[in-house]
C-alpha positions as CSV (number, residue, x, y, z in Angstrom):
1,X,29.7,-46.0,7.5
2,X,26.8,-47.3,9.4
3,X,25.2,-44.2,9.8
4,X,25.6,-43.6,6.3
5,X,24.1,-47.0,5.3
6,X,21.1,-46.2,7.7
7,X,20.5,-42.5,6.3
8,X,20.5,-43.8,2.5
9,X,17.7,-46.8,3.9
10,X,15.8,-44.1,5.1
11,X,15.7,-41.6,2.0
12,X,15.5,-44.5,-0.4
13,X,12.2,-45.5,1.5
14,X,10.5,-42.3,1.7
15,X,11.1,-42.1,-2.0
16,X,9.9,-45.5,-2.9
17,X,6.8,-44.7,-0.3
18,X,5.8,-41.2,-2.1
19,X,6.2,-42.4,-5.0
20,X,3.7,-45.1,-4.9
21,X,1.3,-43.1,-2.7
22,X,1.3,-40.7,-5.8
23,X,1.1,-42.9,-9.0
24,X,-1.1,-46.0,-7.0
25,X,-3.3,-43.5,-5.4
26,X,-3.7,-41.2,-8.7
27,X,-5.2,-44.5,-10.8
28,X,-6.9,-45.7,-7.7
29,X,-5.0,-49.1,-7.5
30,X,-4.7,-51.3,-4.8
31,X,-1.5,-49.6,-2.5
32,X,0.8,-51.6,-0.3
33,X,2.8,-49.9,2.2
34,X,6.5,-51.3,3.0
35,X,7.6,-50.7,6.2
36,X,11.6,-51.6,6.9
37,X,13.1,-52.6,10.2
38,X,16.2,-53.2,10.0
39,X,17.9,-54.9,13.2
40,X,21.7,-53.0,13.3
41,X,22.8,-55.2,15.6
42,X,23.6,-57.7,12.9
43,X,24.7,-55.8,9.8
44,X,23.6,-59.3,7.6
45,X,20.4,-59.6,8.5
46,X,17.4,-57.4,7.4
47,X,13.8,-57.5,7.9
48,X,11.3,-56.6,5.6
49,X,7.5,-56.0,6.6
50,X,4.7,-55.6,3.9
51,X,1.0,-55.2,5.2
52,X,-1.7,-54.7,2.1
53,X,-4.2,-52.2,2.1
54,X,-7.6,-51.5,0.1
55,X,-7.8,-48.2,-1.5
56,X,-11.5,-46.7,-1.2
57,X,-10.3,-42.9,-0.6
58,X,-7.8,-40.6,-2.7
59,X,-5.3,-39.0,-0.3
60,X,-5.9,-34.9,-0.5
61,X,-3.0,-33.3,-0.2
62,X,-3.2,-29.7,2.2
63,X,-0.4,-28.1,0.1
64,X,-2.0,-28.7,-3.1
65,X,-5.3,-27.3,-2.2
66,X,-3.3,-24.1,0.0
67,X,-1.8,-23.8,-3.4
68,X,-4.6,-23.7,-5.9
69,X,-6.6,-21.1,-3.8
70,X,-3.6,-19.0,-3.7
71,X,-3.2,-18.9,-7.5
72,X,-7.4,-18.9,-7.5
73,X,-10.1,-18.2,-5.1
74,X,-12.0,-21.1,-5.2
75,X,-9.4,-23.5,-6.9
76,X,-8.7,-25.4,-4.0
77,X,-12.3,-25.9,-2.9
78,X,-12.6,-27.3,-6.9
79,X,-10.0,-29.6,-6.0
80,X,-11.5,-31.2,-3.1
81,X,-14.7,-31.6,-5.2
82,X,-16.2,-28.8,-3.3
83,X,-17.7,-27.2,-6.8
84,X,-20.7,-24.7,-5.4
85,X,-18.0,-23.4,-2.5
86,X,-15.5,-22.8,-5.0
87,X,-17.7,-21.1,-7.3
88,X,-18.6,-19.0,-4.4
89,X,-15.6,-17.8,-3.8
90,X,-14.5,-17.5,-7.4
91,X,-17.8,-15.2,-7.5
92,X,-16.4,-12.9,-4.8
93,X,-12.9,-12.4,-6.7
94,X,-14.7,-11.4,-10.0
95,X,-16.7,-8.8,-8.1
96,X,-13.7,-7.6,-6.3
97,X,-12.2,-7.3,-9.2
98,X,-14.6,-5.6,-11.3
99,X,-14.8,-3.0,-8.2
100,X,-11.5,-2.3,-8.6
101,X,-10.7,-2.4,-12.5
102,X,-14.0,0.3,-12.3
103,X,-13.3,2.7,-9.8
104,X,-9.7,2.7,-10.4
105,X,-10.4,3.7,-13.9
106,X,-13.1,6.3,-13.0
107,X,-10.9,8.1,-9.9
108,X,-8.2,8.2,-13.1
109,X,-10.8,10.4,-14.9
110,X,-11.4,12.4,-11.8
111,X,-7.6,12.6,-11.6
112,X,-7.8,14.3,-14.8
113,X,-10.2,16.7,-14.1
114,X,-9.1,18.1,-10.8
115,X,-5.4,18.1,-12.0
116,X,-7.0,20.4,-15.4
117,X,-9.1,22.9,-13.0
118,X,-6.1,23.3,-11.2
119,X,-3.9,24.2,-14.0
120,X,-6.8,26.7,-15.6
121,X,-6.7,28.3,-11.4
122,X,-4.5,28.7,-9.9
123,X,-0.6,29.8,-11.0
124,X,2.8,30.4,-9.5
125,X,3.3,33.3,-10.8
126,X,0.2,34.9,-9.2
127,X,1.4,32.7,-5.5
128,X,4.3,34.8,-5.7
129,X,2.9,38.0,-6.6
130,X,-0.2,38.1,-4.3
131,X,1.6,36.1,-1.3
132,X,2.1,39.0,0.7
133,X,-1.2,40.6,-0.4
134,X,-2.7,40.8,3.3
135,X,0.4,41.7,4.9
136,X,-0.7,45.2,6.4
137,X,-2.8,45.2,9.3
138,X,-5.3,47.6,9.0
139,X,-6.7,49.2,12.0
140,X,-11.1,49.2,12.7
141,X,-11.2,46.9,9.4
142,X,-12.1,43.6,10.9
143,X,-12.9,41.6,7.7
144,X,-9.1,42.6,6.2
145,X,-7.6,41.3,9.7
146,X,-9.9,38.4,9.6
147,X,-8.1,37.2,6.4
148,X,-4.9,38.5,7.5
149,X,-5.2,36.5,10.9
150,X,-5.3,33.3,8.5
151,X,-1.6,34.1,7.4
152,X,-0.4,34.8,10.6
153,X,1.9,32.5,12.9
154,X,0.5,32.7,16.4
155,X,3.5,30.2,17.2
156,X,6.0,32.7,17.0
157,X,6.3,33.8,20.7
158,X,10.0,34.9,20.4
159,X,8.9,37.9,18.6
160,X,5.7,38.7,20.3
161,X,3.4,37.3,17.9
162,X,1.5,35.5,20.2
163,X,0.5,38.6,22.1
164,X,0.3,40.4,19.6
165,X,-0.4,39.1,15.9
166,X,-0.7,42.4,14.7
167,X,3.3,43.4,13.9
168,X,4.1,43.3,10.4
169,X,7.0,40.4,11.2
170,X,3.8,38.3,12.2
171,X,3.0,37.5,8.7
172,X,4.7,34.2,7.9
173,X,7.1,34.7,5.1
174,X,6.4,32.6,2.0
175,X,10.2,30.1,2.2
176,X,8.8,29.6,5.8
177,X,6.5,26.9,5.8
178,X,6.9,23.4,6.2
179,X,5.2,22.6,2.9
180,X,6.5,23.6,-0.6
181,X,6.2,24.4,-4.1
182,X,9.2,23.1,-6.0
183,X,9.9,24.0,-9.7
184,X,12.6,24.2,-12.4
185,X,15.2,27.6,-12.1
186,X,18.6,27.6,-13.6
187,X,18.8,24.1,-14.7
188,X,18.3,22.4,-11.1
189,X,14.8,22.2,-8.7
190,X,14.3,24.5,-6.9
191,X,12.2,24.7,-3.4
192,X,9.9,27.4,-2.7
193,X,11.2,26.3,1.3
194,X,14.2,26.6,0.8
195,X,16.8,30.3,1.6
196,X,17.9,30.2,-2.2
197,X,14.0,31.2,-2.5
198,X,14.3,34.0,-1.6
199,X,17.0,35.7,-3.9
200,X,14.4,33.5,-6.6
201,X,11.5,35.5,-5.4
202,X,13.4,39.1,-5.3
203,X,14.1,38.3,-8.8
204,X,10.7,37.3,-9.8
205,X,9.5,40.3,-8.0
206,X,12.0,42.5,-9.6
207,X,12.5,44.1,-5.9
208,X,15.6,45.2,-4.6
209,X,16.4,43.7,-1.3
210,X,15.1,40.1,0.0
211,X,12.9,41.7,2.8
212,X,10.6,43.3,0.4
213,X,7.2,42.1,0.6
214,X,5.7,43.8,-2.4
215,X,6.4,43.0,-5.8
216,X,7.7,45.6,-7.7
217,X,6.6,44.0,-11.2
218,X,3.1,43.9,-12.0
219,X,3.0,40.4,-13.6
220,X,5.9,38.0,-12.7
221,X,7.4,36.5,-15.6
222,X,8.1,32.8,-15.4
223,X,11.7,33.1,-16.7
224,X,14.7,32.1,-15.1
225,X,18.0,33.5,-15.2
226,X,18.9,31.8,-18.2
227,X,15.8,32.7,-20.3
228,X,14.1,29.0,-19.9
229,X,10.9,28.2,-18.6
230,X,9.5,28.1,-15.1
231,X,7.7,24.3,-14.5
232,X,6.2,23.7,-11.4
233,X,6.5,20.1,-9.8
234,X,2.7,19.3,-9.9
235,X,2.9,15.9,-7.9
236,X,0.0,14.7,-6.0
237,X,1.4,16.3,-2.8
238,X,0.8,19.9,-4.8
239,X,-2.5,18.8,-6.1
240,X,-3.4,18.1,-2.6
241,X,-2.0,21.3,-0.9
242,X,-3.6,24.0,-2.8
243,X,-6.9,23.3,-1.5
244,X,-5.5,21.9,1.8
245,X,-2.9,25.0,3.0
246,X,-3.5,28.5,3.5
247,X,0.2,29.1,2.0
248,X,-1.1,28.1,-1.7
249,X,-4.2,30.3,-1.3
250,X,-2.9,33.5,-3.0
251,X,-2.5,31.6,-6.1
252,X,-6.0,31.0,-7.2
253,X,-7.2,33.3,-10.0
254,X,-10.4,34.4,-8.0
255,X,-8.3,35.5,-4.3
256,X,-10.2,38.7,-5.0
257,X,-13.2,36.6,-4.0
258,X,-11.3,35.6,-0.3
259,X,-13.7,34.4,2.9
260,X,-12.9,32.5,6.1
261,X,-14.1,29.5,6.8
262,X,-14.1,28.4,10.3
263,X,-13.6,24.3,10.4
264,X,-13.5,21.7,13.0
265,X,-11.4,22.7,16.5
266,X,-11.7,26.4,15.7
267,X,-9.3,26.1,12.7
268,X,-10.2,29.0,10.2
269,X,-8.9,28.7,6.4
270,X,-9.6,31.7,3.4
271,X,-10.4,30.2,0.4
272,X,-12.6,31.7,-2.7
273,X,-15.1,30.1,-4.9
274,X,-13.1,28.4,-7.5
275,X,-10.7,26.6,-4.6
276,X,-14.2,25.3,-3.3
277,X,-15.1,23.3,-6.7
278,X,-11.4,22.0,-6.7
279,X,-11.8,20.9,-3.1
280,X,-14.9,19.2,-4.3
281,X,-13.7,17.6,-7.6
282,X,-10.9,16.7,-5.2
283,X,-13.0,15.0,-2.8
284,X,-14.9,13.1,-5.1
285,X,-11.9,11.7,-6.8
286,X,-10.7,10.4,-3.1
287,X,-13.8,8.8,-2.3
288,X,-13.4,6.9,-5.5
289,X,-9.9,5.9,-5.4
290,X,-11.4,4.7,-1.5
291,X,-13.6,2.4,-3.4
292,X,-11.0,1.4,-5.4
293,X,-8.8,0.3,-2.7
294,X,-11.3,-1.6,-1.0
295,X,-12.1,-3.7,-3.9
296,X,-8.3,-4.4,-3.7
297,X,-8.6,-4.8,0.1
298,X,-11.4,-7.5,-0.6
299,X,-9.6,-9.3,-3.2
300,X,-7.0,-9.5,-0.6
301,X,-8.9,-11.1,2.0
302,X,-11.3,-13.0,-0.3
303,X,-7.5,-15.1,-1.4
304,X,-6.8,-15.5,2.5
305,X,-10.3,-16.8,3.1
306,X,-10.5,-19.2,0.7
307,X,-6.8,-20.6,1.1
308,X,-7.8,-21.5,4.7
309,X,-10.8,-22.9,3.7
310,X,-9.2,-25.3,0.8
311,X,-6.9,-26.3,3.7
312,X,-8.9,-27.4,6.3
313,X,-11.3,-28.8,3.6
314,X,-8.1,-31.1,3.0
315,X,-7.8,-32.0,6.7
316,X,-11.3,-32.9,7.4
317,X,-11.1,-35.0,4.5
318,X,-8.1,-37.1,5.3
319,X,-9.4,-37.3,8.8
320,X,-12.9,-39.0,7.3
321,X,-11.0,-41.4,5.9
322,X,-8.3,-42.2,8.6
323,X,-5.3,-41.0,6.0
324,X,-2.0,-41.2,8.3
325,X,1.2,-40.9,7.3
326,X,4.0,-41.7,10.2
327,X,7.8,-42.4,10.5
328,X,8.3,-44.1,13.4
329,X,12.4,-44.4,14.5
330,X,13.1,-47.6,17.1
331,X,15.8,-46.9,19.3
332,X,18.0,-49.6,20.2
333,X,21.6,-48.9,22.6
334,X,23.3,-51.6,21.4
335,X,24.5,-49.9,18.4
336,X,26.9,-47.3,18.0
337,X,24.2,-44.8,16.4
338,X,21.4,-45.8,18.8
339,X,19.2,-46.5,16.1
340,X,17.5,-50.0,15.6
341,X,15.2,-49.6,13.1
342,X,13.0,-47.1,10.8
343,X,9.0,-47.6,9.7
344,X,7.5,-45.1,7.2
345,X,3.6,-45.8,6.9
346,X,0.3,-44.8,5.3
347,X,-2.8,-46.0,6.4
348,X,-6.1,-45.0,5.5
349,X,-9.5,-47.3,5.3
């Protein structure tokens, strides 16, 4: 019961002590502090202790201020009557902001018109028909085998591709690559990686066995089995591989135009004219949406910056004017709990 009685003194001071310190301190009144010692030796006799303090500063609370620049750049530097800091850093949040709300809004317009060239470009049906267009090696023509080494997968050393890229089998089949085109067929998506592909592609081709390479139709016919519709998935990972990957080349309108392009380490790619404006339209959209991000990036660390600030702002100020708040526990091993006495405080000058 003691223990009780000693844990119920305690909570019922630092209740009576915060709530002074907040309503005295608010309308700057004069604030005494109670302290309680309480001698448990001798359950009859209590001692109380009060010592009287002037109030010439307002207690800033490091919470509050933490708080307010959290919600606000700048809010918590307002609070500690900091007013040109805070609108400093209230400054900085509208410019990150109005970098973000812009570009974000103009790489969406970009979005828009990469994503309509693409669609006017480049088409599945023409991937599928004109995959396999520079599948024949042809021997003393060294601009055909330049293009056809593009399509080639020098990897393969099991079937002697890597010695010798020109075999027919060296041409990487179109469900073999790691990266896809996936579209509607027969109710369900379908993955232009996957070995259902290539009973999908005999039938779009109209050929008769799986291994041939030439299409037997003159124009494929996006229509599935069931007479609907072939959609392509057109996520951002397609908008980004078709002027990435050599696997999407054969699907721009202008592959007549092909040329190969020899890039950083060595790496060569064929691409045409029109696949050069997407790249560029897509390029320019990704430096924007960078910009965009940044802005976010800033507004990110412009919140972090200014909650730090608004909180040791708060300390500095409590340390200038000596505010202290302590609880202060007296042992005493006479009693059963070991406890004498208790003394919450605040002391400032």
């Amino acid at each position: 019961m003691r223990n009780i009685y000693i844990s119920l003194i305690i909570w019922l001071v630092c209740n009576t002590q915060i709530f002074a310190n907040t309503f005295f301190q608010k309308n700057s009144y004069q604030f005494k502090s109670m302290m309680l010692l309480q001698d448990t030796t001798s359950e009859n006799e209590s001692e109380f202790q009060l010592e009287t303090f002037q109030n010439k500063g307002t207690f800033k609370s490091p919470g509050k201020a933490l708080l307010f620049s959290g919600i606000l750049p700048g809010m918590g530097q307002a609070y500690m009557g900091n007013w040109q800091r805070g609108l400093i850093f209230v400054g900085l949040e509208a410019a990150a902001i109005g970098t973000w709300f812009y570009n974000n809004n103009l790489a969406e317009d970009k979005k828009k018109e990469y994503s309509y060239y693409a669609n006017d470009h480049w088409d599945f049906g023409k991937w599928v028909h004109d995959y396999y267009k520079w599948y024949e090696y042809k021997e003393g023509d060294d601009e055909w085998n330049a293009i056809r080494e593009v399509f080639i997968n020098y990897s393969d050393s099991t079937s002697g591709c890597a010695q010798d890229p020109t075999e027919d089998q060296c041409y990487t089949d179109i469900w073999d690559h790691s990266h896809k085109v996936e579209f509607t067929y027969d109710g369900s998506i379908m993955s232009s990686s996957s070995d259902e592909f290539k009973e999908v592609f005999r039938d779009l081709c109209g050929n008769t066995n799986t291994w041939d390479t030439d299409c037997s139709n003159e124009v494929v016919s996006l229509y599935d089995n069931n007479n609907d519709t072939i959609f392509v998935i057109k996520n951002h990972h397609f908008y980004e591989g078709i002027q990435k990957y050599d696997m999407y080349f054969a699907g721009w309108d202008d592959n007549d135009s092909v040329f190969v392009v020899t890039k950083e380490h060595n790496d060569k790619n064929a691409t045409s004219p029109n696949q050069i404006a997407y790249r560029s339209l897509w390029g320019d959209y990704n430096k924007i949406k960078t910009l965009a991000g940044n802005g976010g990036k800033f507004m990110l660390i412009n919140r972090v910056v200014s909650m730090v600030d608004a909180l040791l702002l708060a300390k500095k100020w409590n340390n200038n004017h000596d505010m202290k708040l302590s609880l202060n526990a007296y042992p005493d091993l006479r009693n059963k709990s070991g406890l004498g006495g208790v003394k919450l405080s605040l002391y400032w000058k």
